[in-house]
C-alpha positions as CSV (number, residue, x, y, z in Angstrom):
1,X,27.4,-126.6,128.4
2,X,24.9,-126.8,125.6
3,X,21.1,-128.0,127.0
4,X,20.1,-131.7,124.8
5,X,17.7,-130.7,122.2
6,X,14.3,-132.4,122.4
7,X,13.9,-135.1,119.7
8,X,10.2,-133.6,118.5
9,X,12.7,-130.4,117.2
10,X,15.0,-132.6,116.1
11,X,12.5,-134.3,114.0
12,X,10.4,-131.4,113.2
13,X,13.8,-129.9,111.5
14,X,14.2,-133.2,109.8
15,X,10.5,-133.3,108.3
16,X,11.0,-129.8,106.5
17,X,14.3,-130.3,105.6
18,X,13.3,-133.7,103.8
19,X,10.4,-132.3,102.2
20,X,12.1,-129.2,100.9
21,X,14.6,-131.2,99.5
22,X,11.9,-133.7,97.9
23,X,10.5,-130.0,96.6
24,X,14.1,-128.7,95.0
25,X,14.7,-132.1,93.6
26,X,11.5,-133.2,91.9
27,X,8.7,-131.3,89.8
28,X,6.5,-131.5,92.9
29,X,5.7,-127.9,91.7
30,X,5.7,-127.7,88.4
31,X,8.6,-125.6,88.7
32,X,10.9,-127.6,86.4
33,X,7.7,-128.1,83.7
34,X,8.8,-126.9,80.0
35,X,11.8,-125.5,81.5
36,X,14.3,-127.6,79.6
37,X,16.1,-127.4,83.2
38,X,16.4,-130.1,85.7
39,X,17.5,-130.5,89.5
40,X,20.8,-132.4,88.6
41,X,21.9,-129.8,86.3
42,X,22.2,-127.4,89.4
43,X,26.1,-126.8,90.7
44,X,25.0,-127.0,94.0
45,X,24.2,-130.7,93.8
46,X,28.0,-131.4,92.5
47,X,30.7,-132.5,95.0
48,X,33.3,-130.1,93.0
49,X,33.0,-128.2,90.2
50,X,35.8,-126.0,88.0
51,X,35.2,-122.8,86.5
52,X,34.6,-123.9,83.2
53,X,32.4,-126.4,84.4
54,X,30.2,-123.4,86.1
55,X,30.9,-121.3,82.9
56,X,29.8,-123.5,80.6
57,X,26.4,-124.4,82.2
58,X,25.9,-121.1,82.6
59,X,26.0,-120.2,79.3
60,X,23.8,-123.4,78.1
61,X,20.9,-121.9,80.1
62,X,18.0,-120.0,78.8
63,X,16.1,-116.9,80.0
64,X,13.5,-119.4,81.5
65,X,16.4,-122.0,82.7
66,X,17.7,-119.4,84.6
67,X,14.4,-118.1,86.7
68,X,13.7,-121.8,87.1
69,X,17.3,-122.2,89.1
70,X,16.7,-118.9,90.9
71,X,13.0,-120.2,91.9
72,X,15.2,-123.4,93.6
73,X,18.1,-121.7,95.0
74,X,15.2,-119.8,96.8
75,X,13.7,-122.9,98.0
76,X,17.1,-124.1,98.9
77,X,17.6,-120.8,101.0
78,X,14.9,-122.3,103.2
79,X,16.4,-125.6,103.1
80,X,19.8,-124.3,103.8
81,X,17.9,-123.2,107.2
82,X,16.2,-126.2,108.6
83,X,18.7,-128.8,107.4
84,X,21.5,-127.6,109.1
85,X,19.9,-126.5,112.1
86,X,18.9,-130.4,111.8
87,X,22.3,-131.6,111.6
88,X,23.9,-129.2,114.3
89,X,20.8,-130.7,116.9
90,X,21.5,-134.6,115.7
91,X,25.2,-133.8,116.7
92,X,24.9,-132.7,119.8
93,X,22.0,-134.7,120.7
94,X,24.0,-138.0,120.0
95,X,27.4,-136.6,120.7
96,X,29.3,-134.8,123.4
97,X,27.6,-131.6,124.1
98,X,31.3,-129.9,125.0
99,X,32.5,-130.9,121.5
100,X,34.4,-128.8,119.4
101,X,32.6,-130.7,116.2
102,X,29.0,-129.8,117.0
103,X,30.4,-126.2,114.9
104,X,31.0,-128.2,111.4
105,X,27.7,-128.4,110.6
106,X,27.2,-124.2,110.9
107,X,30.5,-124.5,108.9
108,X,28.4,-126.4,106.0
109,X,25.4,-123.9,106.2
110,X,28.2,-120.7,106.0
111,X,29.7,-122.6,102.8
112,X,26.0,-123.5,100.8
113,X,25.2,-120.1,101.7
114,X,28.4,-118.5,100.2
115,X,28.2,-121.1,96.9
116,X,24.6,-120.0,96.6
117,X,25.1,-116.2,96.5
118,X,27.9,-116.5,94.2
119,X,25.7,-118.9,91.7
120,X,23.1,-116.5,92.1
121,X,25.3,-113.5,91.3
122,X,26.8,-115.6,88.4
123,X,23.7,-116.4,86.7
124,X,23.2,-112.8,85.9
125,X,26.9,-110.9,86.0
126,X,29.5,-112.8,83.7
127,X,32.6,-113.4,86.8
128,X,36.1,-113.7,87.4
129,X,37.5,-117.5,86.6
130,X,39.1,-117.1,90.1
131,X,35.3,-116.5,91.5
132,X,33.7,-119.2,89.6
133,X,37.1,-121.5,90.7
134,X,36.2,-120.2,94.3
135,X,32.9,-121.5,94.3
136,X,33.5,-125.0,93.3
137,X,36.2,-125.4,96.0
138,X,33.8,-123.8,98.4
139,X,31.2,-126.2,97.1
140,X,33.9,-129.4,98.1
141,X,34.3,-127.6,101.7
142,X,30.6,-127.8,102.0
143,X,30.4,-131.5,101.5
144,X,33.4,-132.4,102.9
145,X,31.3,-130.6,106.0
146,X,28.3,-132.5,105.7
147,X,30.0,-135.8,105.4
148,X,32.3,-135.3,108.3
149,X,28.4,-134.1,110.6
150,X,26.9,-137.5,109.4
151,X,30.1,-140.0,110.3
152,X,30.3,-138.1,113.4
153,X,26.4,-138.7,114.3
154,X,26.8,-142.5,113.3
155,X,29.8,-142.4,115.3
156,X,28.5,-140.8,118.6
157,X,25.6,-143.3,118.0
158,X,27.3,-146.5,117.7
159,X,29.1,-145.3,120.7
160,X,26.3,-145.0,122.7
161,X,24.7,-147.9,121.9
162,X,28.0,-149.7,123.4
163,X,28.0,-147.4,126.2
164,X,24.5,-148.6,126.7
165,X,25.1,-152.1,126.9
């Protein structure tokens, strides 16, 4: 039986993962200055995306646009460890320590990882449709992941609370 994680990680995880997200999605850097690109055009950010959705922005982007999305898919490497660390520790700090579940968020962070390397690889190797089709879907997986950690943490706490009472 996993041990309950102490709230001060919990929260520490939840900090870095807010502020690297504030980072990727805002020009708190000057990363997206005179770049023409901006956060929302980034595939990560959509829920699904097809193959000539990821093919046509790719081919809309500059030199420049380009090393502007690698500079935040490498700040989103570091997100992708701290966030769903985070989520994994909510779950099974508010859940059931013996559930099955507390693996979906790992599942999320397997998936962003897998989308990111295969956006990465795109923005500099022209790919298979099938690839490009491949990474949308696993894009979907990823969020479907994510929103199935964050009912299941509103969940375990509303259950709580009524265990509580």
């Amino acid at each position: 039986m996993l041990k309950k994680p102490k709230l001060k990680h919990i929260i520490f995880l939840f900090v870095i993962s807010i502020l690297l997200f504030i980072t990727m999605s805002s020009n708190a850097f000057g990363l997206l200055e005179n770049t023409g690109f901006n956060s929302n055009m980034m595939l990560d950010k959509k829920i699904f995306y097809t193959s000539q959705d990821m093919s046509n922005l790719i081919s809309s982007l500059s030199n420049e646009m380009i090393k502007t999305y690698f500079s935040l898919h490498l700040i989103d490497y570091i997100f992708i460890i701290f966030f769903y660390p985070f989520l994994r520790l909510l779950l099974i700090y508010v859940g059931r320590r013996k559930s099955k579940f507390i693996i979906i968020p790992l599942f999320a962070m397997v998936f962003d990882i897998i989308e990111n390397i295969i956006i990465d690889i795109s923005l500099s190797h022209v790919l298979p449709n099938i690839l490009m089709t491949i990474s949308g879907v696993i894009t979907l997986f990823k969020f479907i992941c994510i929103f199935v950690s964050i009912i299941l943490i509103i969940y375990y706490s509303i259950t709580i609370k009524k265990n509580i009472k």
